[in-house]
Structure formats: C-alpha cells, structure tokens
Kinemage of the C-alpha trace (Angstrom):
@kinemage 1
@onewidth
@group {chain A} dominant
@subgroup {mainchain}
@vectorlist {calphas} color= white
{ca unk a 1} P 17.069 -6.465 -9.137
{ca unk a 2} L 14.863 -3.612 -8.111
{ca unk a 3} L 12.014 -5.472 -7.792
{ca unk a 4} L 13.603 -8.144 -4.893
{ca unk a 5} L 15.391 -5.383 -3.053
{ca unk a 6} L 11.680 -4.255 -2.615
{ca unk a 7} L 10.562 -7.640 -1.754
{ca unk a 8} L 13.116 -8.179 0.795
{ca unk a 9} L 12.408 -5.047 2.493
{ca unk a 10} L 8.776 -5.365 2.646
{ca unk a 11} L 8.872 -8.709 4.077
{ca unk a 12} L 11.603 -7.270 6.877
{ca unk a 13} L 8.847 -4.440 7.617
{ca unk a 14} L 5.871 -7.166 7.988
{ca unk a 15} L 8.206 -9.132 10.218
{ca unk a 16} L 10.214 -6.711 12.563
{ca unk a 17} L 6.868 -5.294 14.559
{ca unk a 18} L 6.352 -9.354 15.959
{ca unk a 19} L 10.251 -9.492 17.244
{ca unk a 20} L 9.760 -5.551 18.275
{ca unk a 21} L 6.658 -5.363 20.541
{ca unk a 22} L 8.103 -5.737 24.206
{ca unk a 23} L 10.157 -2.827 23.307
{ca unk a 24} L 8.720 0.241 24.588
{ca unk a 25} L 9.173 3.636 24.350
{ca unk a 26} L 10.632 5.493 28.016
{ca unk a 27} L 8.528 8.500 27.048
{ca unk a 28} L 5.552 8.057 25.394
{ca unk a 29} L 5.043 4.546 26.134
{ca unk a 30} L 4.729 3.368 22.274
{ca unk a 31} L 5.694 0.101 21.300
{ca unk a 32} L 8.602 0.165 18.591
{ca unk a 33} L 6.154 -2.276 16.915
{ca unk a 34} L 3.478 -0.227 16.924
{ca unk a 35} L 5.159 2.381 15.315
{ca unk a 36} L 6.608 -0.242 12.772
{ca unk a 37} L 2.964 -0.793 11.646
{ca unk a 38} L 1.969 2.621 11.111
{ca unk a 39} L 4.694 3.157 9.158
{ca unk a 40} L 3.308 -0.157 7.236
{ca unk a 41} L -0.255 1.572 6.823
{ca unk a 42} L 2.117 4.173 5.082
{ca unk a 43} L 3.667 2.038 2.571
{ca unk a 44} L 0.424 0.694 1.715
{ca unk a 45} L -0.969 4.123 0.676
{ca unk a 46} L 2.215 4.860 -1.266
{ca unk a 47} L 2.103 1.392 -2.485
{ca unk a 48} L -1.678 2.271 -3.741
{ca unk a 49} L -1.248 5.387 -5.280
{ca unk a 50} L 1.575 3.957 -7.294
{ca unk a 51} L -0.619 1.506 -8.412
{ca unk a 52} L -3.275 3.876 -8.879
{ca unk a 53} L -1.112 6.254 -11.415
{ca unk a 54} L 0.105 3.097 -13.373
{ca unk a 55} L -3.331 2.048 -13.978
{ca unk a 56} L -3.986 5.999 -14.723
{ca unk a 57} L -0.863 5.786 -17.308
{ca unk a 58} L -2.050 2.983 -19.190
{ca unk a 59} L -5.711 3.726 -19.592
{ca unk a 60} L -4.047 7.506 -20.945
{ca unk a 61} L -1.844 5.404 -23.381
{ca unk a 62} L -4.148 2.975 -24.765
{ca unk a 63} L -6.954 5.830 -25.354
{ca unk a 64} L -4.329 7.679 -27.201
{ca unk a 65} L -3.337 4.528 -29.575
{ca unk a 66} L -7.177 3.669 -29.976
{ca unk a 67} L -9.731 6.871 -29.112
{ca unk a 68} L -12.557 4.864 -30.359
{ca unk a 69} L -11.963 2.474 -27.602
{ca unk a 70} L -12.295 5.057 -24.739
{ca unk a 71} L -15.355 4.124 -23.373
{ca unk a 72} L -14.475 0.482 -22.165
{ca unk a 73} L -11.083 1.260 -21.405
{ca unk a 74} L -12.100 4.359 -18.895
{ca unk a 75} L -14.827 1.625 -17.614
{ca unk a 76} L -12.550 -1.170 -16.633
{ca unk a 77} L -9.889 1.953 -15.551
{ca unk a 78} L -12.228 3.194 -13.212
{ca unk a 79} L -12.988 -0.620 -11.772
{ca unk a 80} L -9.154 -1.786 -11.675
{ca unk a 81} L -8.406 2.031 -9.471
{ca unk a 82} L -11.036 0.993 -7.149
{ca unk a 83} L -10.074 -2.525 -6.763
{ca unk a 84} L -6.747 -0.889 -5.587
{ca unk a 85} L -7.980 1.453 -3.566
{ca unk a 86} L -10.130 -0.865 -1.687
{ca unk a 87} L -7.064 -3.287 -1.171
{ca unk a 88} L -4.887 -0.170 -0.049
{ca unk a 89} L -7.811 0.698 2.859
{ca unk a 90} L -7.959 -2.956 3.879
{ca unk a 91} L -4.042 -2.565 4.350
{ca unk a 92} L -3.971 0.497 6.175
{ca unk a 93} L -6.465 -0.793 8.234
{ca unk a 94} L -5.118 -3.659 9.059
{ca unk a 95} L -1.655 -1.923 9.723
{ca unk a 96} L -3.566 0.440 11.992
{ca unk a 97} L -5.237 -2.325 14.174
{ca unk a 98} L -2.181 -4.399 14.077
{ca unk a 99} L -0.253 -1.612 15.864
{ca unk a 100} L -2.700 0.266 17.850
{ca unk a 101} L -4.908 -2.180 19.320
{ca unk a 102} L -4.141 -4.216 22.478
C-alpha cells in the first residue's frame, strides 16, 4: 500500500511540470514547472541516499552472519552504492536541465 501511494505520487511529480510550464511566476519570473523539476532533482537525491543506506544495511548484516565473507560482500557493496549514485546524478541532472534550460 505504501509502495503505490509512492508510485502514484512520483508519476504526478514527473507529469505536473509538462501541464505547468506557461505558468509563471509575477515576481521572479520562474516557471511553476521549473520549480516542479528541481524539486524532482530533490527526490532523486533522497531517493539515492535511501538506496544508498539499504545497500549499506545489508552489506552490515550479511558481514555480521558470515565475517569470512567480508571481502566480496564490501566489493560488490561498494559497486551496487556507485551504481546508485551514478543513477541519482543522471537524475538530478536531468531534473536540473529539464527545468532550467530553455
């Protein structure tokens, strides 16, 4: 249940900046779109260190059921964090470029 609220709310974030661009800010002349997409480039770092500590949590457990196993499991740790990571800069980059650039 927790899982599709997620879902659903994600997909409304990807969504709303393409209905929301021709509204624009009286002030500071920022596209409610715009601003839509940086806050995507936010969820995407949250969204990555999340991922990061889970991967973090499991390497800790499994080295603590089998210590003599620590060496491939930090190994493959290590890898998996910075296949996240990378993912999580292509999304905030994207989310960045997406809102900021004209």
């Amino acid at each position: 249940m927790k899982f599709s609220k997620l879902l659903t709310s994600t997909i409304a974030i990807a969504f709303l900046p393409a209905m929301a661009m021709a509204q624009t800010s009286a002030t500071t002349g920022v596209t409610v779109g715009q601003g839509l997409a940086a806050v995507g480039a936010g969820l995407a770092v949250v969204g990555g260190g999340l991922g990061i500590g889970l991967i973090g949590k499991g390497a800790v457990e499994s080295i603590a059921r089998q210590p003599e196993a620590s060496g491939p499991i930090g190994t493959n740790m290590i890898l998996a964090a910075a296949l996240v990571e990378g993912a999580t800069l292509f999304a905030v980059v994207v989310g960045l470029l997406v809102g900021f650039v004209k």
